[in-house]
C-alpha positions, 0 to 999 in steps of 0.5 A, spaced: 209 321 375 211 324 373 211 334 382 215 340 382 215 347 385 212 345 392 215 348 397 212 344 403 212 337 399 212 327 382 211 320 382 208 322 380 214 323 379 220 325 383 218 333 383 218 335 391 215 341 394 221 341 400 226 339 396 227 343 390 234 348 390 232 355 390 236 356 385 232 352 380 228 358 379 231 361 374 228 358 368 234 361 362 236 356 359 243 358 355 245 357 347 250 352 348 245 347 352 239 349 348 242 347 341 247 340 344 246 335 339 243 328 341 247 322 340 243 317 341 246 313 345 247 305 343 242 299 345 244 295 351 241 288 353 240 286 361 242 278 361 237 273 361 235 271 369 240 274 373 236 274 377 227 275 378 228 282 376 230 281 371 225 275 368 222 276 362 215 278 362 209 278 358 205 284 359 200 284 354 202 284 347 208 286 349 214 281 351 219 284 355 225 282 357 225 284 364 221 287 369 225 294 371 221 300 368 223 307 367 218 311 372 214 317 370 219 323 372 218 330 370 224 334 368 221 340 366 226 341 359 220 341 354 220 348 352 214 352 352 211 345 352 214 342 346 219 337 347 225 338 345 230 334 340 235 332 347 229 328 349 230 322 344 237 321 347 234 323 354 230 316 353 234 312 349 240 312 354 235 309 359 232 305 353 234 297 353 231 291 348 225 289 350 224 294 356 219 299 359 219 306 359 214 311 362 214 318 359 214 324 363 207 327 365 205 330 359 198 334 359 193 333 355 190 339 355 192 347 355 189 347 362 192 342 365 199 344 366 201 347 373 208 347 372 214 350 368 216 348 361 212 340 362 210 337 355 203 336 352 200 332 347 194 336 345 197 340 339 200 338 331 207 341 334 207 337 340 205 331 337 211 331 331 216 334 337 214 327 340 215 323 334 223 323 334 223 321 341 218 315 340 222 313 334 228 313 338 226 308 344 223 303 338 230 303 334 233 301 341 228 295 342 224 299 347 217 299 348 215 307 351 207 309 354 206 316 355 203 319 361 197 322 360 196 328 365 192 334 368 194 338 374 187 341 376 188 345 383 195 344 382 197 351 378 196 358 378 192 363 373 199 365 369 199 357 366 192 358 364 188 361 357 185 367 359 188 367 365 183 364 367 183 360 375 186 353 375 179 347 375 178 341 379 172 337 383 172 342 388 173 350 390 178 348 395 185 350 394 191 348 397 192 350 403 200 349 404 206 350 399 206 355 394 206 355 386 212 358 381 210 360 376 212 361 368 214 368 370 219 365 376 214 368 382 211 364 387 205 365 390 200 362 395 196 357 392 189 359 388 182 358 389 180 353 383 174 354 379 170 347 381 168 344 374 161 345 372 157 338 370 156 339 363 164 342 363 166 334 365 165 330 358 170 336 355 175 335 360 174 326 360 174 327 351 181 332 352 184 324 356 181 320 350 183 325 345 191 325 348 191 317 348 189 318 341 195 323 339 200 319 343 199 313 338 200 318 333 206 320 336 209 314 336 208 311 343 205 303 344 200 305 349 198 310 355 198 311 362 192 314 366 195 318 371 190 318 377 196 319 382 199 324 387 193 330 387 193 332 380 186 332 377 183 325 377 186 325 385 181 331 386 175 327 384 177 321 388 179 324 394 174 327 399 179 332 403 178 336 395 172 333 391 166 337 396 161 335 390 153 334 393 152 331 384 154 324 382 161 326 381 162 327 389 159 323 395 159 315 396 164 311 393 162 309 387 160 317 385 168 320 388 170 314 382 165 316 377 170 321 373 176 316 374 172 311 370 170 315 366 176 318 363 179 310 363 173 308 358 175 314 354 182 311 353 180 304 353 175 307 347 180 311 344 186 306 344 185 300 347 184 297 354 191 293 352 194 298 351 192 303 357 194 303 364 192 307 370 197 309 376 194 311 383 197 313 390 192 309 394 196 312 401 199 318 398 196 325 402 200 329 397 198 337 396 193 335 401 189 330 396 187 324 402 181 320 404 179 315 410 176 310 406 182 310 401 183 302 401 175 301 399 175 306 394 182 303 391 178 296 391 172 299 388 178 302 382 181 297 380 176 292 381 172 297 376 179 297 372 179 289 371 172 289 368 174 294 363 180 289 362 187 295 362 192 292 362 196 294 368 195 298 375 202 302 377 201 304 384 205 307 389 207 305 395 206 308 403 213 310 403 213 315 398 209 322 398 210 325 391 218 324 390 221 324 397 220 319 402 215 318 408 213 314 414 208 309 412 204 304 417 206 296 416 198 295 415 198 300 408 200 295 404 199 294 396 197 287 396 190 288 397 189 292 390 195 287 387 190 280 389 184 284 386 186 286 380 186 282 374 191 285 370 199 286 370 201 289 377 207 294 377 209 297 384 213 303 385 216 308 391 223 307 393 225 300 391 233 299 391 235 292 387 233 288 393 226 290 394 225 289 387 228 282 387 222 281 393 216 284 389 218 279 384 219 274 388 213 274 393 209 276 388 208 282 391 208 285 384 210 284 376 213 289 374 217 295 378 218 302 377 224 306 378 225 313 378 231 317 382 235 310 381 233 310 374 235 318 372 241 317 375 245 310 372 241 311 364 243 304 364 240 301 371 237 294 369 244 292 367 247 295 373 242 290 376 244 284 374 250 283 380 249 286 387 254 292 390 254 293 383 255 301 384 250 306 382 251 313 380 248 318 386 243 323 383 243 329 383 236 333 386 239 339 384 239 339 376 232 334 376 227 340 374 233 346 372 231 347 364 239 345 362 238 341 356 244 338 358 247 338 365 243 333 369 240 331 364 244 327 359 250 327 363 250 321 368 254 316 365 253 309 364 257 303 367 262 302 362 265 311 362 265 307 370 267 301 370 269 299 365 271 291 366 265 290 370 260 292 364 264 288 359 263 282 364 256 284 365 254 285 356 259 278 355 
């Protein structure tokens, strides 16, 4: 991730509460950028073994060329939560032969959504809107999961039917920051509606039910996303999930809906072919717990039995999209020894860092996000070092522009011309 619209402080995402321009409020999107057609962008390939980032890895069934990945990156451009036709450029710009991609969170349900203009999965319109983006990662060699999403506490009764208040674990709302809503006002953050028992199995079939559409949409496999205070965060954290049934309390029970929601996919799909991302360190939207290091053992320890296919995990360093200050000892390497799968790290990674991830075996797999939206070509960029990366620009991340921020960072060769001509040779 995928966090936007926060006023205080993603990965999931990039989206940050103190960061977001004020002028991004405005959600009108004009005629010339709404209706700019897509061309797709052409396929590029990274040279072999440049360097360890750029090994080959094989990932399940999927053989991947390199181990740099596109992160999960809100945008906010799915409008009236359907994608839109300048997302399949969007993501074949960043689409290389054999290379991994991770979609926008998209929710899985009309109750999921907490933020302007973010996709779904969970209608017929939806699913077909996918379908030309899914197909022009797979014309350009790219292996594409979609991110499966439910914000829980992290929305407001304008995004919800009926009006009705936001669910989570628990009636605890979030205490800092405020929420924008569709209607562009911005409000202190509700009260939710804690979910009742017998509601649980609806909400864990809707994460099954969006694996199943994104298959049909095209995509290769899913990510669960457990991360960053949405949804299956609350349930796992002790400063929201209050519950005195078997979804609160101890460890195992505070996992219990994550499980849950795994093994639906993993029914739905396939183990291989699902992922599950967490932020073991993260306290954004104020989703935190002292006994984070043996609640994330537990996880992922319960997500190798369960045989998925990888664990994407954010580092301490980052908070929702910016970064932080984060102890040495709140290091990933536990969670990375004890799981079985394929490991993939993200959070403020440059080429460098990324190089010792592989190197250390720290991780398999590196997710960039920031990095990655601004230079559509980064792991070619990767290939030699002080090769220049394009700046980003934080003011146009979560603007509804079709175009502007969007599809109009340039490539190494609109740059620098005889470098990317060295690097392709």
């Amino acid at each position: 991730m995928g966090t936007l619209l926060r006023s205080n402080v993603s990965g999931n995402s990039l989206l940050t509460r103190s960061s977001r321009p004020r002028t991004a409020r405005k959600l009108v999107v004009t005629p010339s950028s709404a209706s700019a057609p897509a061309t797709l962008a052409p396929t590029y390939e990274v040279p072999k073994d440049a360097n360890p980032l750029l090994s080959t890895y094989t990932l399940g069934s999927f053989e991947l060329s390199h181990r740099v990945v596109l992160a999960p990156l809100t945008r906010c451009r799915a409008l009236g939560t359907v994608p839109q036709l300048n997302a399949a450029e969007y993501y074949a710009q960043r689409t290389s032969k054999g290379g991994l991609l991770i979609s926008e969170a998209t929710c899985v349900a009309e109750t999921g959504h907490g933020y302007p203009n973010t996709p779904g999965i969970y209608t017929e319109e939806q699913i077909n809107a996918w379908k030309p983006v899914t197909q022009a990662v797979r014309d350009a060699g790219g292996i594409f999961f979609l991110q499966l999403w439910h914000c829980g506490r992290s929305s407001h009764p304008e995004y919800q039917p009926n009006g009705a208040d936001p669910i989570s674990a628990s009636a605890v709302a979030i205490s800092s920051g405020t929420v924008f809503t569709p209607s562009g006002k911005e409000y202190p953050f509700p009260v939710p509606r804690a979910l009742d028992i017998s509601e649980i199995p609806g909400v864990v079939k809707s994460f099954a039910d969006g694996a199943r559409n994104s298959i049909a949409a095209g995509f290769h496999g899913v990510e669960i996303h457990g991360a960053n205070g949405y949804l299956i965060d609350q349930f796992l954290k002790s400063s929201v999930n209050k519950r005195t049934d078997k979804y609160g309390g101890s460890i195992p029970n505070r996992c219990r809906f994550a499980l849950e929601v795994a093994a639906a996919v993993a029914d739905a799909v396939g183990p291989e072919l699902t992922g599950i991302r967490l932020s073991p360190y993260s306290d954004f939207q104020e989703a935190m717990d002292p006994e984070t290091l043996e609640l994330n053992l537990y996880l992922v320890d319960k997500a190798s039995e369960m045989g998925l296919l990888y664990v994407h995990a954010v580092e301490s360093r980052i908070s929702g999209g910016t970064d932080a200050q984060a102890p040495q000892s709140e290091s990933l390497d536990p969670l990375r020894n004890a799981f079985k799968g394929a490991f993939m790290a993200a959070g403020g990674f440059t080429r460098d860092l990324g190089i010792q991830a592989i190197e250390s075996g720290h991780a398999d797999l590196v997710a960039y996000g920031r990095a990655f939206l601004a230079n559509p070509d980064l792991p070619l960029r990767f290939a030699l070092p002080d090769v220049p990366l394009n700046p980003y620009n934080r003011g146009t991340f979560y603007t509804p522009d079709q175009v502007v921020g969007y599809l109009d960072y340039p490539f190494l060769k609109d740059v620098e011309p005889s470098l990317a001509a060295q690097l392709s040779a």
